[in-house]
C-alpha positions in Angstrom: 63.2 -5.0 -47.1 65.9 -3.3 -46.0 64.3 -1.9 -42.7 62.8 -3.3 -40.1 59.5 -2.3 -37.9 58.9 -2.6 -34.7 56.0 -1.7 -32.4 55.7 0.2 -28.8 53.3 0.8 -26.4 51.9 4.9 -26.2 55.0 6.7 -24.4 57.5 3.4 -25.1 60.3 4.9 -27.0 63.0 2.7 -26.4 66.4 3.9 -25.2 68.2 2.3 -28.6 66.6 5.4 -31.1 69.5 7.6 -32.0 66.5 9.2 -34.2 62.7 10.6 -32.8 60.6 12.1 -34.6 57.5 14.2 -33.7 54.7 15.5 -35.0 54.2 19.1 -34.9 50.8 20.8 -36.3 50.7 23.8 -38.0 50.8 26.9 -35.6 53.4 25.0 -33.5 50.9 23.1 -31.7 52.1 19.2 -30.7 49.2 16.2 -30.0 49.5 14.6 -26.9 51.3 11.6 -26.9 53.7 13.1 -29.0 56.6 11.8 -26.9 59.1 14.5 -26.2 58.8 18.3 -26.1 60.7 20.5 -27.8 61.1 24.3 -28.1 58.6 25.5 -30.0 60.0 29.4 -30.3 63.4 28.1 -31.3 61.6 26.0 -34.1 60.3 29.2 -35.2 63.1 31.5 -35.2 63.9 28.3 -37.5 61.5 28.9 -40.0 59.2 25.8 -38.8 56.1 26.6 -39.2 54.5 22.8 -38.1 53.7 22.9 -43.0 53.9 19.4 -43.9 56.5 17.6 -44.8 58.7 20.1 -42.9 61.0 18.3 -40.6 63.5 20.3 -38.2 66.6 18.1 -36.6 66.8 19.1 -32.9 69.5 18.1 -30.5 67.9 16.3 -27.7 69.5 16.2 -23.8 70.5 12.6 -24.3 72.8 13.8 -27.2 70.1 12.0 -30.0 68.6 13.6 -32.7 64.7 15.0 -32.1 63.1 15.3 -35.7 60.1 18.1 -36.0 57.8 16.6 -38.7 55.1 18.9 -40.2 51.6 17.6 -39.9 50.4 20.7 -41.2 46.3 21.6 -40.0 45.1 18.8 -37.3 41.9 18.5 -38.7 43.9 18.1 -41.9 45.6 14.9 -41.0 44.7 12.2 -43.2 46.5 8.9 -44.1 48.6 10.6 -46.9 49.5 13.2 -44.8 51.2 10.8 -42.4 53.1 9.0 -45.4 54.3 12.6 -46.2 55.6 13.4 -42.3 56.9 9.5 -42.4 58.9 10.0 -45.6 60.0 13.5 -44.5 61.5 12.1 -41.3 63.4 9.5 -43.2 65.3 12.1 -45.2 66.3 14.2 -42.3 67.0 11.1 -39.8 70.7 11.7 -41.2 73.4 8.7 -40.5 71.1 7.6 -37.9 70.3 3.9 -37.5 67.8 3.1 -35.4 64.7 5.0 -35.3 61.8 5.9 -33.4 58.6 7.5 -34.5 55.4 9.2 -32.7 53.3 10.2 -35.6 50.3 8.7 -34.8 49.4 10.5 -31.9 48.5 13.1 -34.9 46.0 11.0 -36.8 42.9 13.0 -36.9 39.6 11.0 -35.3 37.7 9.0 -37.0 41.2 7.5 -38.8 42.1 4.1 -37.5 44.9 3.4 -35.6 45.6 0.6 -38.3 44.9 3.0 -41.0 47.8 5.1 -39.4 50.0 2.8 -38.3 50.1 1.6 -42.1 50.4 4.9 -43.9 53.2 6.0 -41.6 55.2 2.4 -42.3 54.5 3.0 -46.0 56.1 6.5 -45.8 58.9 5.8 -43.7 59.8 2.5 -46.0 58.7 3.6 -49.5 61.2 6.9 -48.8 64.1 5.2 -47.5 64.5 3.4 -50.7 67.0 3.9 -53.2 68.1 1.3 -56.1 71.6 0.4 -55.3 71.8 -3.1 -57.0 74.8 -1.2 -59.8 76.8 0.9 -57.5 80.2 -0.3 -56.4 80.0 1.7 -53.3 76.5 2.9 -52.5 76.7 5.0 -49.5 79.3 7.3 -51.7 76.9 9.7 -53.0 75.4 10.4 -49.6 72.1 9.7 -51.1 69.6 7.3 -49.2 68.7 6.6 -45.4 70.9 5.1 -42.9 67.9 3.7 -41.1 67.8 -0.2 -40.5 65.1 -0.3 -37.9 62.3 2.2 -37.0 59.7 1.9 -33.8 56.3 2.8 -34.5 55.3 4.0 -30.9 51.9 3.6 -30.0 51.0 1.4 -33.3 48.7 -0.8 -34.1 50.3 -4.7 -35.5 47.7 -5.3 -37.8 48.4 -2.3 -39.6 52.0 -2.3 -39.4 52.5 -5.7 -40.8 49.8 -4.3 -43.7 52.3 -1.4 -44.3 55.1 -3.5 -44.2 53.7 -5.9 -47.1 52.4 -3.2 -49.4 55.7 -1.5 -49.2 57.6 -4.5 -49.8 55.4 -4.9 -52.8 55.9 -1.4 -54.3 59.4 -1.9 -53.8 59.7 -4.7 -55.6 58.2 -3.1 -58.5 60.5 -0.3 -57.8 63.1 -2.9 -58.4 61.9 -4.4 -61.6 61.8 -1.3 -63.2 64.5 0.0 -62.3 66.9 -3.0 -63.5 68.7 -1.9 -66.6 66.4 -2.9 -69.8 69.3 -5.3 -71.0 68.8 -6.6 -67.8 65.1 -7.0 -67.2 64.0 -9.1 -70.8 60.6 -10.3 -71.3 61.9 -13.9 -70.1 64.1 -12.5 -67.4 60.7 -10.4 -65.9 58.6 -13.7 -66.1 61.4 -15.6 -64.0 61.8 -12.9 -61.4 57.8 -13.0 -61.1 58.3 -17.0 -60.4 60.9 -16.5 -57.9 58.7 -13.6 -56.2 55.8 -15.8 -56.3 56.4 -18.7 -53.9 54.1 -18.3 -51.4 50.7 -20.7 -51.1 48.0 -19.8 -53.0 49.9 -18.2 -55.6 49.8 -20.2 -59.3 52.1 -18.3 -62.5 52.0 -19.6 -66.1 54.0 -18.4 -68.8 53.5 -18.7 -72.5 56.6 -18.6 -74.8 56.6 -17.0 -78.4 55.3 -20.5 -79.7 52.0 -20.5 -77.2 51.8 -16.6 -77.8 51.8 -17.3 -81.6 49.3 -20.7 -80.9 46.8 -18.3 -79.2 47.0 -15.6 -82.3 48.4 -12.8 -80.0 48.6 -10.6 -83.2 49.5 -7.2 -81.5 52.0 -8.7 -78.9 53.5 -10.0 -81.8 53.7 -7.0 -84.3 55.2 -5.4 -81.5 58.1 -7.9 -80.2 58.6 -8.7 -84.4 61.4 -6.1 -84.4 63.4 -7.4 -80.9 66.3 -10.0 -80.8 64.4 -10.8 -77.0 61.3 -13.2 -77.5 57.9 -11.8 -75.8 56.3 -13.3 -72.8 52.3 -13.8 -71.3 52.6 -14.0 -67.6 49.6 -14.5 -66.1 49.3 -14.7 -61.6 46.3 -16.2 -60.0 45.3 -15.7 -56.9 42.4 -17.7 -55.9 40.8 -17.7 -52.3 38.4 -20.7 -51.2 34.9 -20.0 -51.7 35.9 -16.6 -53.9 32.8 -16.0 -56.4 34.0 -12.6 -57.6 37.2 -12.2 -59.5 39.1 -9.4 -60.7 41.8 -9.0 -63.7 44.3 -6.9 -63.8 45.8 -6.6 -67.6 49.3 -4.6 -67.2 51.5 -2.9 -70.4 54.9 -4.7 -70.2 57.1 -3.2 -72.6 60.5 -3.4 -70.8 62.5 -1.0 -73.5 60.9 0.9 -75.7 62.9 2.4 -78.1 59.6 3.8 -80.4 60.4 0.6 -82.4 60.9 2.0 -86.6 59.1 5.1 -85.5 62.3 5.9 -83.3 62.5 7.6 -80.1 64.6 10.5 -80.3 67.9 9.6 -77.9 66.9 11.6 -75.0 63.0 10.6 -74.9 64.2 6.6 -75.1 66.6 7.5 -71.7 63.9 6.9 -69.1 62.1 3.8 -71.2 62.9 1.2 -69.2 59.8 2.7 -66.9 57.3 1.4 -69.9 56.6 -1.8 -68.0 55.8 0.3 -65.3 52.0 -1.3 -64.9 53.2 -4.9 -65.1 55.4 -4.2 -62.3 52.4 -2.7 -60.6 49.4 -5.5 -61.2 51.9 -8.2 -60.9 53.3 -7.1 -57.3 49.1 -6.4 -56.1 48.5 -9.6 -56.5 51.3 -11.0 -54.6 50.6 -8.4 -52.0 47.0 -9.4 -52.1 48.2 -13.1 -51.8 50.0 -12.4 -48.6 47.1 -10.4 -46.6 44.1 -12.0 -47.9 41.3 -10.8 -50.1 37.5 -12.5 -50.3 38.4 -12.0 -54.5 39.9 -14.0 -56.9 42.4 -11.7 -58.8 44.4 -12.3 -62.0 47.7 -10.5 -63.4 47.9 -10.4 -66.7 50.9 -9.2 -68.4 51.9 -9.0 -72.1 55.8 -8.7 -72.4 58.5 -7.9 -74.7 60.7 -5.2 -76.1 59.6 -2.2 -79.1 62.8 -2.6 -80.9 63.9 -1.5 -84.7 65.4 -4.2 -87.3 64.7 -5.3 -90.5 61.4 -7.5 -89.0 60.1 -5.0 -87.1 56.2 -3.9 -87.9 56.6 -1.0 -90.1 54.5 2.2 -90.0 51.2 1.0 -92.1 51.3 -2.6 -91.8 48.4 -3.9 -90.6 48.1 -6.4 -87.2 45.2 -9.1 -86.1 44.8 -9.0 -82.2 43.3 -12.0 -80.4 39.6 -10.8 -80.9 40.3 -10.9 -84.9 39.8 -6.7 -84.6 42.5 -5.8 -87.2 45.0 -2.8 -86.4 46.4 -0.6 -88.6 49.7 0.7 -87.2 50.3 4.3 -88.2 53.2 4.7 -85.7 55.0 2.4 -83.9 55.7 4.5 -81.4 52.0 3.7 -79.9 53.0 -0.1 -79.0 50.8 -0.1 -76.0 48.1 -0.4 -76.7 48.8 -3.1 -79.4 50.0 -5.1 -76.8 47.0 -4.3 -74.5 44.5 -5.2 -77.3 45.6 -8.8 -76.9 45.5 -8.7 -73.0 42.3 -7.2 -72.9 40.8 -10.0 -75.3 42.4 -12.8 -72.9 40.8 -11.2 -69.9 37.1 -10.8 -71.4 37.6 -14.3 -72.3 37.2 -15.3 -68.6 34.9 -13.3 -67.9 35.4 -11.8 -64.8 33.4 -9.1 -62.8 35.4 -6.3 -63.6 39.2 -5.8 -65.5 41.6 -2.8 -64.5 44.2 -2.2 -66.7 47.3 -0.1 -65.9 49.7 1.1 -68.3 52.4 4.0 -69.2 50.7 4.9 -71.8 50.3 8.5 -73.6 52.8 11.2 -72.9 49.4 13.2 -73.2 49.1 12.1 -69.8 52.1 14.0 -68.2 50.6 17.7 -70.3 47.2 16.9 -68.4 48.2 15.8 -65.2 51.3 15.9 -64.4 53.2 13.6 -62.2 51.3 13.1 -59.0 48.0 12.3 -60.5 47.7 9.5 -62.6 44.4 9.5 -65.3 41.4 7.5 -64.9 39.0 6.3 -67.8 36.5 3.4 -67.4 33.0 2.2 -69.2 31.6 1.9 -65.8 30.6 4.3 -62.9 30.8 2.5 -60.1 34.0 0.7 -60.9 35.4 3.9 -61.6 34.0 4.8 -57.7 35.3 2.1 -56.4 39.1 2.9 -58.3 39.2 6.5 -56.9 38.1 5.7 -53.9 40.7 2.9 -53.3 43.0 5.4 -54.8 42.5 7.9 -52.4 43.2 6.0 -49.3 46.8 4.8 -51.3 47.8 8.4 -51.7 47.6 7.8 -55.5 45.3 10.9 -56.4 43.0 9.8 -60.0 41.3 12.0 -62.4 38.7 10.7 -64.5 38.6 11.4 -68.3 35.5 11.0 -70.5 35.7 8.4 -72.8 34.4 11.0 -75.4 32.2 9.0 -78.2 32.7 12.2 -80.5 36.4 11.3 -80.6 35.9 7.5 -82.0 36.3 8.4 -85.2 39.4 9.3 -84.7 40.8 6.2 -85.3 38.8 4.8 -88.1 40.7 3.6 -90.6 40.9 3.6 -93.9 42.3 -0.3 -94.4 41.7 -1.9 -90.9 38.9 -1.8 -88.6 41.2 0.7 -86.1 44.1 2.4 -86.7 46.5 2.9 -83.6 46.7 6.5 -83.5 44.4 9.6 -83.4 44.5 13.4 -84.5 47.9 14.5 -83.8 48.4 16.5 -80.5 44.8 16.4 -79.3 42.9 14.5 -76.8 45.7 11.7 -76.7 44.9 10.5 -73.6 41.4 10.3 -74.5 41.8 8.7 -77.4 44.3 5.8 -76.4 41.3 5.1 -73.6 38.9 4.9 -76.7 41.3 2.5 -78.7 41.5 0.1 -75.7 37.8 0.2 -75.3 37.2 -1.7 -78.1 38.4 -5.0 -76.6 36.7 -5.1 -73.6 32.9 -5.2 -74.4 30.0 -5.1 -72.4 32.6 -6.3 -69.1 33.1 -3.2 -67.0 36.5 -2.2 -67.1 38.9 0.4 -65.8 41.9 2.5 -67.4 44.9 3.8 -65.8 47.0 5.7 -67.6 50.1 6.2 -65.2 52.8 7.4 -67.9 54.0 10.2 -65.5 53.9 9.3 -61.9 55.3 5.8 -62.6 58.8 7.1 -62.8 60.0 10.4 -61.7 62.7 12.4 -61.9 63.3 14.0 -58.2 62.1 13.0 -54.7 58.5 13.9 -53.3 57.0 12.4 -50.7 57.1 8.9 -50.3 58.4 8.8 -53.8 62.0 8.6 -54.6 63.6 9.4 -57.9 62.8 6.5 -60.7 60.4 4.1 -60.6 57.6 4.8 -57.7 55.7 1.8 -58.0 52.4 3.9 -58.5 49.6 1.1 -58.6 50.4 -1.3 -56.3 49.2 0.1 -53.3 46.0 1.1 -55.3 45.3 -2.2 -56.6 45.6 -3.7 -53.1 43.0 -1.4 -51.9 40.6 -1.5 -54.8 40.6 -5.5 -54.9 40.4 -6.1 -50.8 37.4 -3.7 -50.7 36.0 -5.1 -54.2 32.0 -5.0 -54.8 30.5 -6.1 -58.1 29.8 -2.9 -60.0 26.1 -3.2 -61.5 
């Protein structure tokens, strides 16, 4: 991680910050404990009006920078609010270097001081990031934060250590995504997971195209028929003594789609290098879960390989086996997916766990409904689906829950196969991708997250920076740590 946290005692800020920021409520009001004072009428004839995410540079008498951060209402001042102030201090800290923050003081009561403490380390760390790995000289553009160390005064250890390991985490999946798609391969991903995943407690197996063909992966192979790159399973395990619950989380891994023979046009296949945006996301959990502890057993399951056109590639009507023998008619190629899905869902009932999440970019549908800072929610069970938003909500990764309409099933009856991979065209995609994968779960409750829009954006907001986000991890974390059998 490229910055560093430390932690203070209430009223510490040590003499090495060249950067402070404060909160400021809406109404121009400061908390106590907030540090330093600052003129509130000259932050007005600014145009700060305490909104959030509004941060005002101020020059303090020592020469350093004092940063104004918007809280917006006090009573308002929840966990993602503070990752909102956190990241908006980050991009006005400037060429500054070392850093000091005091947004704590404006958690609202009743919220933690761990709970704080980790939402504003997630903010401050999750915004300074910035994918550099390509550039000859990355500090050219002027884009990114000069920050290397930050202070959290008055913050709790526990949580700050939390924050810094679910960052890490989301940036990491930040990273894989963001690697060119020659780059990142099917084989290349599952080695980067093995090098990731060295910690105790942590065991990874890989199946090659021979195991994957062994096991009768008929969907994972349709899809990687048409690619020069041979598809990988990568499955993590985490497995705690004495754990009698276990979760599995089944991510899409496509790392390029192209639309395979039912092409992309050029500028949709641009971005497409994001379609392995949920293996990025489960895999990366369950490392993060690895590191912080969990009374759960948890599995990553990933099914991996490129949606390429050639000469072998599944062609529009061709009809594909998945793992559960449910045959597949494939009307476009262009909904690889959930082909690939299919067979991870099957592997994962297999085991039979208490619940299975999956997390995928699937429908564009997704982006029409909800845009790109809410990600949708399906799932055969209602308190799993509780239990998702829930954990969702305290990650500042809003969900909306879609109905898993039975009216729409026969939609994809087809005529030559038991399913066909597509339904009416333009209506209730979404819906109807969620009704496709629900076939291969059975009676096991499970969970769908369609994330096709907030797992890659194309400007900053927030804690999120432009490109892969990472949306999931953070999530996951919280959903499996605070797991209950649904019933």
């Amino acid at each position: 991680m490229a910055m560093t946290f430390n932690v203070s005692e209430p009223g510490d800020i040590p003499s090495s910050a060249t950067a402070l920021g404060v909160p400021v409520f809406a109404g121009g009001r400061m908390p106590e404990g907030a540090g330093a004072e600052v003129d509130l009428k000259f932050l007005r004839a600014c145009g700060f009006e305490g909104k959030l995410g509004q941060a005002q540079p101020l020059l303090g008498a020592d020469g350093n920078a004092i940063i104004a951060v918007g809280l917006g209402k006090a009573s308002d001042v929840d966990a993602d609010a503070l990752r909102r102030a956190s990241a908006a201090f980050v991009r006005a800290a400037g060429q500054a270097r070392r850093g000091a923050v005091t947004l704590t003081a404006a958690a609202a009561r009743g919220l933690s001081p761990a709970v704080a403490s980790q939402a504003v380390v997630e903010g401050l760390a999750l915004a300074s990031y910035r994918f550099s790995a390509y550039k000859s000289a990355p500090k050219a553009d002027g884009k990114g934060s000069s920050l290397r160390s930050v202070t959290v005064v008055g913050g709790d250890h526990d949580g700050v250590r939390r924050g810094q390991v679910v960052a890490e985490a989301t940036m990491r999946a930040r990273d894989w995504v963001n690697e060119p798609p020659g780059a990142m391969s099917p084989s290349r991903l599952a080695e980067v997971v093995e090098e990731a995943a060295g910690q105790d407690g942590v065991t990874v197996e890989v199946w090659d195209e021979f195991r994957i063909a062994e096991e009768r992966l008929g969907g994972l192979l349709g899809v990687a028929a048409g690619s020069a790159q041979p598809p990988r399973v990568i499955q993590v395990t985490y497995q705690p003594e004495g754990a009698t619950r276990r979760v599995v989380l089944v991510g899409k891994g496509i790392t390029f789609d192209s639309g395979g023979l039912s092409l992309k046009p050029a500028d949709a296949m641009v971005t497409m290098k994001c379609d392995m945006g949920g293996a990025a996301a489960v895999l990366n959990a369950v490392l993060a879960i690895s590191q912080l502890g969990a009374p759960v057993g948890v599995t990553a399951l990933v099914c991996a390989t490129e949606n390429m056109p050639s000469g072998t590639a599944t062609r529009p009507g061709d009809v594909l086996r998945a793992r559960n023998g449910t045959t597949i008619e494939v009307e476009n190629t262009d909904a690889e997916g959930r082909l690939v899905l299919a067979d991870g869902l099957s592997l994962a009932v297999e085991t039979k766990p208490a619940a299975i999440v999956d997390v995928a970019t699937l429908t564009g549908a997704q982006r029409v409904a909800l845009g790109s800072e809410v990600a949708a929610l399906m799932s055969n069970n209602d308190r799993l689906a509780e239990q998702l938003d829930s954990a969702a909500r305290r990650a500042g990764e809003p969900l909306w829950r879609l109905p898993l309409w039975s009216g729409y099933r026969s939609h994809i009856d087809s005529d030559v196969a038991d399913i066909k991979n597509m339904g009416k065209k333009g209506e209730a995609g979404t819906i109807i991708a969620g009704l496709f994968l629900q076939q291969f779960v059975g009676t096991v409750p499970w969970a769908h997250l369609d994330i096709a829009a907030p797992a890659f954006v194309d400007a900053d907001n927030g804690w999120m920076v432009k490109g892969a986000t990472g949306w999931g991890v953070r999530t996951l974390v919280e959903f499996v740590q605070a797991f209950e059998v649904p019933r």
